[in-house]
N, C-alpha and C positions, 0 to 999 in steps of 0.2 A: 605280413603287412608292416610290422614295426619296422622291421631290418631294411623295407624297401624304401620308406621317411626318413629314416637315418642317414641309406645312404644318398638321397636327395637333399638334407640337409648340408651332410657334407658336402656336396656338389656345390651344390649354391655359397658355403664360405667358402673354399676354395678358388671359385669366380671373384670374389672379391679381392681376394689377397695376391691373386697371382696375376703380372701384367699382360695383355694382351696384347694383339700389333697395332693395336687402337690407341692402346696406351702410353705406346712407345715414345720418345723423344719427339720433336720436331726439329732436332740439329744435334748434328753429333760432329766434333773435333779431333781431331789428332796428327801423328806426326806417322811416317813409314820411312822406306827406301824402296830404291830399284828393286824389281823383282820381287817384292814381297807383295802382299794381297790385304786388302781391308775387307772385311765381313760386313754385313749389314746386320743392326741391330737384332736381338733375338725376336724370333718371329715375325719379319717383314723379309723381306728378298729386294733385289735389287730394282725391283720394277717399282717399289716404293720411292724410289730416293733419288736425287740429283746430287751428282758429285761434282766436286772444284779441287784440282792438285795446284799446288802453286809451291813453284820452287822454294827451295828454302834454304839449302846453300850447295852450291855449284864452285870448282876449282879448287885453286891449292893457294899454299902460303909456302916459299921456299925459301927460309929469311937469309941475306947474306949470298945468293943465288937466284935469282931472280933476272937477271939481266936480260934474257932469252926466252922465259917461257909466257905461255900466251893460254886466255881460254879461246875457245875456235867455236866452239856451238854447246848447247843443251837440249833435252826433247824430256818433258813432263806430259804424263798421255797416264788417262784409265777404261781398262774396257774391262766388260763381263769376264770372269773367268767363268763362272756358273750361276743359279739362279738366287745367290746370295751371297758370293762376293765378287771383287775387282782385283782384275793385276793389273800392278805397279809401273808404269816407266817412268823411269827418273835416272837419267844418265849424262852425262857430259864427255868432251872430248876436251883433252889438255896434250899441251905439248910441255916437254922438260927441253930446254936446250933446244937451237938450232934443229931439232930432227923429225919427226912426222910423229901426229896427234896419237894418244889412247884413248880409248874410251872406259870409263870411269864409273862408282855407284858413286847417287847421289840423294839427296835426301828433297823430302818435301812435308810439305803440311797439307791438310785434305778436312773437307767440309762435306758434309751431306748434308740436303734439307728436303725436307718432305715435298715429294713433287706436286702434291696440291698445294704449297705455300710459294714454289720456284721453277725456273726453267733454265738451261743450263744448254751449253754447246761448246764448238771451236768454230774461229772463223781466221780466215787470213786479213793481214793487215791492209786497209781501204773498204773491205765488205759491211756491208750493214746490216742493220739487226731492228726488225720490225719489232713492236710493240706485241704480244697476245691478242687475239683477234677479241674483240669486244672491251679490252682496258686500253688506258690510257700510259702516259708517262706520271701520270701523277700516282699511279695504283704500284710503283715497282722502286725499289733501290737498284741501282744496279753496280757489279764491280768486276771488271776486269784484271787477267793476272798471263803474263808474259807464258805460252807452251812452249815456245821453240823459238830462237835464234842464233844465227853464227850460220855457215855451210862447213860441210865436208869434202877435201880434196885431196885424194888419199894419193901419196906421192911427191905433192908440192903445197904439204904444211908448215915447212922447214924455215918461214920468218912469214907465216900469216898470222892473224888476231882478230878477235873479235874486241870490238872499242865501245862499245855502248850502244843499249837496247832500253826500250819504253814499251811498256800498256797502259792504253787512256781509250778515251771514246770525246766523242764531238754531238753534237743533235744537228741533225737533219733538217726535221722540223716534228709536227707534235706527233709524232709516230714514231719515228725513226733513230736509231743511233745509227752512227759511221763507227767502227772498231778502230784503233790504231793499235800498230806492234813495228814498229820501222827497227830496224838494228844497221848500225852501222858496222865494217868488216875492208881488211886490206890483205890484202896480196902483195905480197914481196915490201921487202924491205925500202923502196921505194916512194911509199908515199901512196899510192894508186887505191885509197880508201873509196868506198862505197855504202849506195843504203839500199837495203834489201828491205823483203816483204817476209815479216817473221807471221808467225802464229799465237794466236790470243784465244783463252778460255775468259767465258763468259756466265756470270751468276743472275738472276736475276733474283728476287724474292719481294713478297708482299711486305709492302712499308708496314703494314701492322704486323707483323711480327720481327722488324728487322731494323738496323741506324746504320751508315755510313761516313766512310770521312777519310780527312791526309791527317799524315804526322810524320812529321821528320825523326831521324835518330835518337831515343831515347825521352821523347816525348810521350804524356801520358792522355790518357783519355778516359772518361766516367761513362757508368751506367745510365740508362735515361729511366724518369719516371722512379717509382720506391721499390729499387731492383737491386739486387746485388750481383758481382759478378758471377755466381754460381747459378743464375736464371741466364746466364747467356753462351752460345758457345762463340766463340772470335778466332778468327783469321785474319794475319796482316799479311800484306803482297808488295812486291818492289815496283813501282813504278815507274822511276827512271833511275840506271843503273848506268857508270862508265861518264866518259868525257870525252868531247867534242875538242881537235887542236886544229883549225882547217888549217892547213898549210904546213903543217909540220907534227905528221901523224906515222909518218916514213918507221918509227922502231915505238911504238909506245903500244899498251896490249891492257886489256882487262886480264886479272887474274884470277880473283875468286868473288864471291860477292854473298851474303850471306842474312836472313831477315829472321825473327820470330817476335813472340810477342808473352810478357809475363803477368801473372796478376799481382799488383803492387799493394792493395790491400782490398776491404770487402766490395770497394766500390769503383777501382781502379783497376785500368791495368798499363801497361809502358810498351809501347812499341821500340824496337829495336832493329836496326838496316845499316848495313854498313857494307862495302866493295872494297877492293884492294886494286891499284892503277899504277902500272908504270910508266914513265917518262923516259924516253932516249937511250934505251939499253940501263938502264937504272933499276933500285932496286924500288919494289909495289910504295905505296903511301894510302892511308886508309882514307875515306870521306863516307860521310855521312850520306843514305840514301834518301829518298823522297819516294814514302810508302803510303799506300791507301788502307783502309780495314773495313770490313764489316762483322756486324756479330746480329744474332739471332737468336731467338728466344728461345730455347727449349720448351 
């Protein structure tokens, strides 16, 4: 009888001391690449959690060479590998020189949040995104991050470019968001630019546990409420990426384009976004991007 108290004693400290799935996080952060796979916290599965990949830097830097090369498209995407992690996609297509695209690893940043606190998808750019049946827009943050733009035309990549991409959203009305993901893109050396219909991931998360907001290149942002940055996990996303020349877009190309985010001290942290852009057969020039962020409470 004694030995069978004991070991119910232990039992019961043991419940205490050791986390449960219950106990778990409410927002986990980090960084991956192509191909690789993000786990879900110990003791929850993927059925627990909503995920966000958001590019994090896509393209190349070829200093002193540059003249000719271009980024042409990226595809950021996560599905189930099994019933506790996700594989990765995170790839780009670059061209070196006058010649047809490769495709490339590329890196990203990724968020998970508890699907009781968020909702989470992809939509194509113009589609809309209703609200959760019984809340409102008042009950949600929400934040978009660019999955896919540029095309692939395997053959006749040989002076194409991808010129600038955006993820935003617009209000409908009090239900409703409109997504935006527009990418602009030219064919041949000529001029003959275009706006395509990219693809946008989409977060949403309960305002009580969540903040959002912009910040340009190296701009910082605080904690809300008597928090420190270690009660939050954050994510920054590029917003609008590339530049706009109408009328004389004939040889100018995005090249690489690149965002993350540090913490700068207990109650801080700095965003950071920056692109690489050519002009006229020239060599890239850097500019500062216009990035969104959210973070969320653990």
């Amino acid at each position: 009888m004694l030995t069978v108290r004991v070991r119910l004693v232990l039992v019961a400290v043991l419940s205490l001391i050791t986390p449960s799935a219950a106990m778990a996080a409410n927002a986990v952060a980090g960084t991956t690449y192509h191909g690789q796979t993000i786990t879900a916290p110990p003791g929850t599965s993927v059925s627990d959690w909503n995920i966000l990949l958001v590019p994090r830097n896509m393209g190349f830097q070829e200093i002193y060479s540059e003249d000719d090369n271009a980024l042409l498209r990226f595809e950021v995407s996560a599905s189930p590998l099994n019933n506790v992690a996700w594989s990765v996609w995170a790839r780009f297509k670059y061209r070196n020189s006058s010649g047809p695209g490769t495709w490339y690893v590329g890196s990203v940043d990724f968020l998970l949040v508890r699907k009781a606190l968020s909702v989470a998808g992809t939509l194509t750019h113009g589609e809309n995104l209703a609200v959760p049946s019984g809340t409102s827009m008042a009950d949600w943050n929400i934040i978009v991050s660019p999955a896919s733009a540029g095309i692939e035309e395997p053959g006749l990549e040989f002076d194409n470019a991808l010129l600038r991409f955006s993820a935003s959203y617009t209000i409908v009305d009090n239900f409703t968001w409109q997504l935006q993901a527009p990418y602009k893109f030219r064919h041949t050396n000529q001029g003959l630019s275009f706006v395509g219909a990219g693809q946008v991931s989409y977060l949403l998360v309960s305002r009580n546990a969540s903040f959002t907001g912009f910040a340009s290149n190296g701009q910082t942002f605080a904690t809300q409420g008597n928090t420190a940055v270690s009660d939050w996990s954050v994510l920054v996303l590029p917003a609008s990426v590339g530049y706009e020349e109408v009328g004389s877009e004939g040889d100018n190309a995005l090249l690489l384009f690149d965002s993350n985010v540090q913490v700068l001290d207990s109650y801080r942290w700095q965003a950071f976004g920056a692109y690489k852009y050519r002009y006229h057969n020239g060599g890239g020039v850097w500019y500062g991007e216009t990035l969104s962020y959210i973070a969320v409470r653990n």
